[in-house]
N, C-alpha and C positions, 0 to 999 in steps of 0.2 A: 814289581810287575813290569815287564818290558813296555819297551811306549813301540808304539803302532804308529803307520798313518799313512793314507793313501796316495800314491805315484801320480802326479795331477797329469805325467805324460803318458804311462801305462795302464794307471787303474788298478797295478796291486796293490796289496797290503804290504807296506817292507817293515820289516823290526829293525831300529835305529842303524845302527854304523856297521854290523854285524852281520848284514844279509850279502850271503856269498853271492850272489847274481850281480850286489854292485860292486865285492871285488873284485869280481871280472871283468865288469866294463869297464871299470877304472885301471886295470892292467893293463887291456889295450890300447890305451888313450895316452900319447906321451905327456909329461908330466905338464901340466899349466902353472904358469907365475903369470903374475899381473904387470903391465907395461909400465915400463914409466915415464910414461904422459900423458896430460891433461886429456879429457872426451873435447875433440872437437880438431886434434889436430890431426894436419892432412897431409899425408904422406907424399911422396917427391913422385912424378905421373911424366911419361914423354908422351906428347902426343903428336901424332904426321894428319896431316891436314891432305888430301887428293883435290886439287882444283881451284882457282882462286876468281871464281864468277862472282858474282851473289851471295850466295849461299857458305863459300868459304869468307869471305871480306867479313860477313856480318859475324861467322864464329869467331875473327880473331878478339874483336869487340865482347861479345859476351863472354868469352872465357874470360878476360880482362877484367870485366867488370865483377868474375863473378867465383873466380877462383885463386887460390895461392901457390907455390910449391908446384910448378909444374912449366916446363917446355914446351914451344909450338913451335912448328915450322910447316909451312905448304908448298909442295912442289908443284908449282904447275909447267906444264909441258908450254904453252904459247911465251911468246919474246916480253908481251903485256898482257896485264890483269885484265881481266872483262869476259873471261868465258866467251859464250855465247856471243855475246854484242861486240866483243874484239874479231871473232872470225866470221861472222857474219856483215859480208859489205855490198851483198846487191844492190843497185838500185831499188829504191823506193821502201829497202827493209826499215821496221818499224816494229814498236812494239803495240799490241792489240787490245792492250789494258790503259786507263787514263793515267797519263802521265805523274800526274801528282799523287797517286797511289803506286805508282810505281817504284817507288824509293824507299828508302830506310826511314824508319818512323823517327828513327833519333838524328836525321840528318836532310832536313826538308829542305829542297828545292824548291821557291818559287821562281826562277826564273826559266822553268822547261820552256820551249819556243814553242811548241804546237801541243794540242789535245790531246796527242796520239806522239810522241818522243820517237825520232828517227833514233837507229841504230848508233851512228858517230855521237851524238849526245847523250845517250845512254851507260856506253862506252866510256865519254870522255868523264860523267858524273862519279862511276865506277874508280876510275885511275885518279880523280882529284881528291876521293874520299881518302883513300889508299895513303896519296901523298902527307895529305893536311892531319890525319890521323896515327902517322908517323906507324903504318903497317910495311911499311917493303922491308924491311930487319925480320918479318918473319917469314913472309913471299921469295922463294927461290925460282923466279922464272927459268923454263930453258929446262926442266928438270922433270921428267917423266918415271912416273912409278911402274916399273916391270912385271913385279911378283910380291906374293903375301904369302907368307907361311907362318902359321899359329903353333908357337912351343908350348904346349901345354906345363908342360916341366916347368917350366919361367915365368909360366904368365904372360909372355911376350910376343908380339910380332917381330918375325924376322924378315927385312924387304930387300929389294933389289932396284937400284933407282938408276935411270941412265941421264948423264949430265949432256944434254943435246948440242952443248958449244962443241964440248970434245969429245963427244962419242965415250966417254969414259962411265963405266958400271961401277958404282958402288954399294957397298951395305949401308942399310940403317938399320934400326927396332924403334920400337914402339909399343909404349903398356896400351894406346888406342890409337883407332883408325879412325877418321873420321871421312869416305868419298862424297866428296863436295864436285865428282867430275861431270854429271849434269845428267838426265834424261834427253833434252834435244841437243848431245855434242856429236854423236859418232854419225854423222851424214852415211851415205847408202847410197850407191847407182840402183835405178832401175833394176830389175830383173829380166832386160832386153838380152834376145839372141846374138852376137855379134858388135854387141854394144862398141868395144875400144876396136871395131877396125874403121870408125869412122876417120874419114882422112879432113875434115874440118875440125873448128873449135869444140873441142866438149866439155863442158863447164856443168858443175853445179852450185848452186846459187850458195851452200854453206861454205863454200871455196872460191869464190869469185873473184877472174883475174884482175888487178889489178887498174889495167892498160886498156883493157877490152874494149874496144869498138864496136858497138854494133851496128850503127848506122847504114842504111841502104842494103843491108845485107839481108839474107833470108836465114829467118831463125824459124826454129820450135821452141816450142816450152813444154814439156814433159810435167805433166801435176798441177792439179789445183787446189791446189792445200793451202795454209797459211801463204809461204813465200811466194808461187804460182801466181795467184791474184795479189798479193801487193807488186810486183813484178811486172807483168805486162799493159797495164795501164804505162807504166812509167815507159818503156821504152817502144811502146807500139807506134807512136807517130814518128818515131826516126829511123824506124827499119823498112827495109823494100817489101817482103813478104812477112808474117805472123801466124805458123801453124800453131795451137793452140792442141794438144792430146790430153782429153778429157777420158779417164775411164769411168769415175764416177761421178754422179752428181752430187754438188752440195750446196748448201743451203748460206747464200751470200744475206746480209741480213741490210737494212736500211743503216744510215750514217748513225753513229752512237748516243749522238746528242739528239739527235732526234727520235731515235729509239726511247729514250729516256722521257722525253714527254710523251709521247705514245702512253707509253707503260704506265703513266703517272706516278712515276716511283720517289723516291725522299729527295732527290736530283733535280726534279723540275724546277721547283719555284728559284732555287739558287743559278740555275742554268741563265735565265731571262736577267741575268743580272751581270754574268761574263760577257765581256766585247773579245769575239773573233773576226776575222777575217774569212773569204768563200773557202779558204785552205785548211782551217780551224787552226790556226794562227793565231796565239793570245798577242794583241796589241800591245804596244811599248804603253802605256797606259794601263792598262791592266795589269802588267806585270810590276809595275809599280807600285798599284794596290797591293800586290801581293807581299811586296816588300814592306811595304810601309803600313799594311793592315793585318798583323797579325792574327789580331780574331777573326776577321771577316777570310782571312787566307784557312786559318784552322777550321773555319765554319765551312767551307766549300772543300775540304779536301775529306771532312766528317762526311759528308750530304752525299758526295760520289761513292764515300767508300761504302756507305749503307743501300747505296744501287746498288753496287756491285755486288754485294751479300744479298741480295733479293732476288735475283738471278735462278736461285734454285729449280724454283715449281716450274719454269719452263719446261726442266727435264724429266719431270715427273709425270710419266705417264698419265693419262685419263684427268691430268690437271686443267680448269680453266685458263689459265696463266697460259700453258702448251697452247691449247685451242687458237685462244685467241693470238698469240705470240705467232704461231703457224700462218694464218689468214693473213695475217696482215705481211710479216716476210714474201709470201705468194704473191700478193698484191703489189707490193715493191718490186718482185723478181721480175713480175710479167711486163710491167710499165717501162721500167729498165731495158727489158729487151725487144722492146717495141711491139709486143705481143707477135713476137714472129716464131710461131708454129716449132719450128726445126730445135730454135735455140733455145726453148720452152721446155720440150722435152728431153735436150741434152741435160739442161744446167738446171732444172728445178728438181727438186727429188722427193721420192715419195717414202723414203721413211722420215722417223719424225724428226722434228727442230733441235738438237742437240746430239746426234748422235753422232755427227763429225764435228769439230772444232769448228766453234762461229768465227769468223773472220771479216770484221768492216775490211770492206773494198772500194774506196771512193773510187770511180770511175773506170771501175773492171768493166762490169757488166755492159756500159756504154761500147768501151773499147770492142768487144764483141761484136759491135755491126758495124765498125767500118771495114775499107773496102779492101783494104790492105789483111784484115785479119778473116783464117779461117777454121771452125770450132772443127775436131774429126775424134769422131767414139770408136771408130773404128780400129782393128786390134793392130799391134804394130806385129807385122809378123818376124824383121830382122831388121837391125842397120846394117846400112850396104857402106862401102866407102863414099861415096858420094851425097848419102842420107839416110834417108828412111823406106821401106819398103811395107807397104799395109799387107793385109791378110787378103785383098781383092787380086793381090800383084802391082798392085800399083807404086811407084816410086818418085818421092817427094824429093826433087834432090836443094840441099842445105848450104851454107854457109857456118851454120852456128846448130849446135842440140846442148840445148838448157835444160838439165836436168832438176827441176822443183820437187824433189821427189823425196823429202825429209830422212827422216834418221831412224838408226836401228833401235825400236824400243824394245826391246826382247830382255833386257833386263841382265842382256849377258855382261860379266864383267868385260872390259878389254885388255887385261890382265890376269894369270890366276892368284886366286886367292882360294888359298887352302885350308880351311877351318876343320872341323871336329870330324864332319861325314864328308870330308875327299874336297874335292876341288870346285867352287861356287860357280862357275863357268860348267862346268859337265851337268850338274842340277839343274841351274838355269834351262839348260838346253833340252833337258829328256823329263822335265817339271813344269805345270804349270808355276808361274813365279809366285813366291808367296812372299809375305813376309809381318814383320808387328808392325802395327801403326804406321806403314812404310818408313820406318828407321831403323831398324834394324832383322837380320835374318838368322832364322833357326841355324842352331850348330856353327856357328861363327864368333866365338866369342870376343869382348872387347872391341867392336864393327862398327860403328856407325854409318849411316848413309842418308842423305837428303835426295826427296820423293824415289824412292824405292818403291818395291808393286805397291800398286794401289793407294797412290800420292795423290793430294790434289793439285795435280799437277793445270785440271782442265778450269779451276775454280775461282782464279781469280790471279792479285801480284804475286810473282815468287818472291819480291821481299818479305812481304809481311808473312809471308809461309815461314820463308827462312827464318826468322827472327824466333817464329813459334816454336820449329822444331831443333834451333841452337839451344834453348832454354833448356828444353827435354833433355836432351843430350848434354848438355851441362849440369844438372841436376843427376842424371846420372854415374858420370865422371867423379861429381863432387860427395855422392855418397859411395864410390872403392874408395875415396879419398880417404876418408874419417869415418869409417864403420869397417878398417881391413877387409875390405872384399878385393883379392888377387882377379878375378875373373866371372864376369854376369854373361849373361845369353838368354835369349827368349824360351822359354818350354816350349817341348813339340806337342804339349798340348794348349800352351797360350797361342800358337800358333796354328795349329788346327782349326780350335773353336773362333778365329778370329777370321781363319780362310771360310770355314760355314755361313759367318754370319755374310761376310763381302757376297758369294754367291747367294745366300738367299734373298738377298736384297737388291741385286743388280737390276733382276726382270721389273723392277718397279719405274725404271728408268729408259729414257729414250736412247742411255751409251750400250746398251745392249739389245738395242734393236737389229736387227738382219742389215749390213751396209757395212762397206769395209769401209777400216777407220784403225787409227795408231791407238785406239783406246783399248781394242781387242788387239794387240799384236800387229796391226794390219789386215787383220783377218776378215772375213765376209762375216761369219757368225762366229762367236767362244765367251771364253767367261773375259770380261771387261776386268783386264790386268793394270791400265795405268789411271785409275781413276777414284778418290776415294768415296766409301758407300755413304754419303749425305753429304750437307751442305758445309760451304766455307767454316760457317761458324762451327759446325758443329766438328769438325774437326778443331779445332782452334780450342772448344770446351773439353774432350777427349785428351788434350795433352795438356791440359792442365794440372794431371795430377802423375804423377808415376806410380804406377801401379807394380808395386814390390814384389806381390803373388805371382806374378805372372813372368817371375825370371828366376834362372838357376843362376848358385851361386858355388864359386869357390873362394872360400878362406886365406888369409895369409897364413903360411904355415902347414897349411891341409895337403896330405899328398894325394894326389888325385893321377889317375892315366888317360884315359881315353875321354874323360868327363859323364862316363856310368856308373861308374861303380861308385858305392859312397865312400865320400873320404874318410882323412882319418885324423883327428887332430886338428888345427886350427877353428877356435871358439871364437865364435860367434860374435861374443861379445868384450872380447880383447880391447875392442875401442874404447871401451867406456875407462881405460886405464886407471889412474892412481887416486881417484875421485874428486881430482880437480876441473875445471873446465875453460876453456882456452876465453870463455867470455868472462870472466873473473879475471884470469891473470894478466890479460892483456890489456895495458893503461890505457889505451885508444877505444874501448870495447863498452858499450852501456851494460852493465853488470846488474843494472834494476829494467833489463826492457819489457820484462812481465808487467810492470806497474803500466804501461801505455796499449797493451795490444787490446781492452777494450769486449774479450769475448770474438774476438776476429778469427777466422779458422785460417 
């Protein structure tokens, strides 16, 4: 009697070795042999690194720690490392998260000087890590990435780098990308009429001259955004005049630490225990503790970080946490501005508490009533050579137009990069931006990116972001490694259903309230592009797992063209090779770690 038995992937019935349906499929499938080597080993990977802030520094480290069999190298365009904190040098710039969460978890500083980490020391922590870490062998300053083109044929990225000493273009490739070149890097003028015939200084604060003088002179500040208010507190008593062009209002909140007791968040009680200074200035004393009390150092840097993940329900519409968080910021705004009528209704705003980036402004708000500064809402209608010209006719004339007017968040590349569907720059532009878990983008295969649409970018340190989503991205690296996969990309239906859920879930929040803001685009209203839909944590529990379902794959060996059609050839399971496994052969390698994992998933 023939023997039977059902197709567990079909559901027919096949009769043994002899049913012609599978010497068909097995005719078209070029022949398979089994590899020979061990499951576990991981095949040779180049990887180009875009950018060397934050965000790149921390992947040289986890690929290090966490991969084999593979090349790094990062090009970044500045002379030094530090992204952001290397070209940003205004006055008074600073970073808006507490300093001691501000860093690499595997690399703590206790001796930050102040509560709040100026720019220069941010900077400087960044290039020390770099140095002592022995990463500049992988770091190519000077060195700007041009162009990206995706061979599908090879699996490979094909790029185009220009070496900025000598102007000289050359090739590279790459089996991964990894753009580490930031969300606040590409600065932006205004969208002023006439703007560059000013015949004074025109500076913007992510480019700020070196040499600059302002003293006695008469300036503007264009923007009140993050830079805008850390900015003119600092240089308002040394200038002659202070125009101040406010288009919107936002929402200045009371000093941090004292926000923190307000709120009676996990913060308080450890707070009454730090000695600062009126500056928030940790004392030569305290920072000694921090040295010399390791637990007591790791206990205050715990207690800030769990404020700062508490933060959520502010933005949570119809929350009490909002309510009450609102009343009280009002109550600080009004006291601040001496309850004077005009500057009340320029600078307090009536949508809710989180819908523009919160920004501590020690001594903003003050600076606003003196006598030298003056707040104007009114529209600018041209720069003239001599200043500014409003929409009444009137004309301010200048010394200096400071432009605080932050960065392109549009999510365009600044380069093209040309994936599976055309070029990521022309999408971007004529699309709203999408992307997975902001690291990676539909139709781009082999791409990484750190905070991509819908990053939490507004949620708290980009260290400890960065660290989350290096992991991700290592963990994905390291399975093409050792499971032969030539090529992964998001589905444009992982993609989809993950653009649905971010919009249905925005209107629950204050970042999609009606007020323009760099969270929608800059936009007055649209769907909230740079923000991710819940809290710190819960992004942080979301990339904890990689979620295999929700990417297409190509095989080694699979011929594939455009990345539609199905391939043909390369199995699956090639990796599992000759049935030995690299933790057995390898003398260095626990060969019984089954016996300790305890039911641990």
């Amino acid at each position: 009697m023939a023997r039977k038995w059902v197709s567990l992937v079909t559901g027919h019935i096949l009769n043994n070795s002899h049913n012609t349906n599978s010497k068909k499929d097995t005719a078209s499938k070029a022949p398979y042999s089994v590899q020979e080597s061990p499951l576990g080993t991981a095949k040779h990977v180049r990887i180009v690194g875009i950018g060397a802030g934050a965000s790149g520094i921390n992947m040289i480290r986890t690929l290090r720690k966490n991969l084999t069999n593979y090349e790094h190298v990062i090009y970044e365009k500045n002379s030094r490392v530090g992204g952001t904190w290397f070209e940003n040098r205004y006055p008074g710039c600073r970073c808006d998260v507490p300093s001691h969460n501000y860093q690499f978890s595997w690399r703590p500083n206790p001796e930050w000087s102040n509560f709040f980490s100026p720019a220069e020391e941010i900077e400087q922590y960044l290039h020390r890590v770099c140095e002592e870490e022995h990463m500049m062998d992988t770091i190519k300053t000077r060195h700007k990435v041009t162009g990206a083109w995706w061979d599908e044929s090879r699996g490979l990225w094909n790029l185009k780098v220009t070496n900025l000493e000598t102007n000289e273009e050359f090739s590279d490739h790459a089996n991964f990308i990894i753009d580490a070149s930031g969300i606040l890097n590409n600065w932006k003028w205004p969208d002023v009429p006439n703007l560059k015939s000013f015949q004074g200084d025109l500076i913007h604060t992510a480019n700020w001259p070196k040499d600059f003088d302002y003293a006695n002179k008469s300036i503007a500040i264009i923007g009140n955004g993050s830079s805008g208010i850390q900015l003119l507190p600092v240089i308002q008593p040394d200038v002659k005049e202070l125009y101040h062009f406010v288009r919107t209002p936002t929402w200045v909140i009371p000093p941090r630490i004292m926000t923190m007791k307000i709120m009676g968040g996990p913060a308080k009680e450890i707070l009454d225990q730090i000695e600062l200074d009126e500056k928030e200035n940790f004392t030569k004393a305290q920072i000694e503790k921090f040295k010399n009390d390791p637990i007591f150092y790791r206990k205050f840097v715990m207690a800030i970080e769990k404020d700062i993940n508490s933060f959520f329900p502010v933005v949570v519409n119809g929350s009490p946490t909002q309510e009450f968080a609102r009343v009280k910021a009002t109550e600080f705004m009004t006291a601040s501005l001496g309850g004077d009528e005009k500057l009340c209704k320029a600078l307090i705003p009536t949508f809710p508490l989180g819908c523009r980036r919160l920004t501590p402004a020690p001594g903003y708000l003050q600076a606003l009533r003196t006598t030298n500064t003056k707040v104007i809402t009114e529209d600018i209608a041209a720069v003239v050579p001599e200043g500014i010209r409003l929409a009444s006719g009137e004309i301010i004339k200048l010394d200096a137009i400071i432009c605080a007017t932050g960065f392109d968040n549009s999510f365009v590349p600044r380069f093209p990069i040309v994936g599976r569907n055309g070029n990521v720059q022309d999408i971007m532009r004529s699309e709203i931006p999408m992307g997975y878990m902001s690291c990676a983008l539909p139709g781009v295969p082999n791409y990484f990116t750190f905070l991509g649409p819908n990053a939490p970018i507004g949620h708290g340190s980009v260290f400890t972001l960065s660290e989350h989503i290096a992991r991700y991205i290592t963990r994905a690296i390291s399975k093409c490694q050792t499971e032969g996969i030539r090529a992964l990309a998001p589905s444009a239906a992982a993609i989809s259903d993950y653009a649905a859920h971010v919009a249905a879930f925005m209107p629950r929040t204050a970042w999609s309230a009606p007020g323009r803001s760099w969270f929608k685009g800059g936009a007055e209203d649209g769907p909230v592009t740079a923000l991710h839909p819940g809290s710190r944590v819960h992004f942080f529990h979301m990339l904890e797992m990689f979620r295999g379902e929700d990417w297409d794959y190509v095989y080694d060996g699979e011929e594939k063209g455009k990345g539609k059609e199905k391939g043909k050839g390369g199995n699956r399971f090639a990796y599992l090779g000759n049935g030995f496994s690299t933790r057995e052969l390898d003398p260095n390698a626990d060969s019984t770690w089954y016996l300790d994992v305890e039911g641990v998933l």
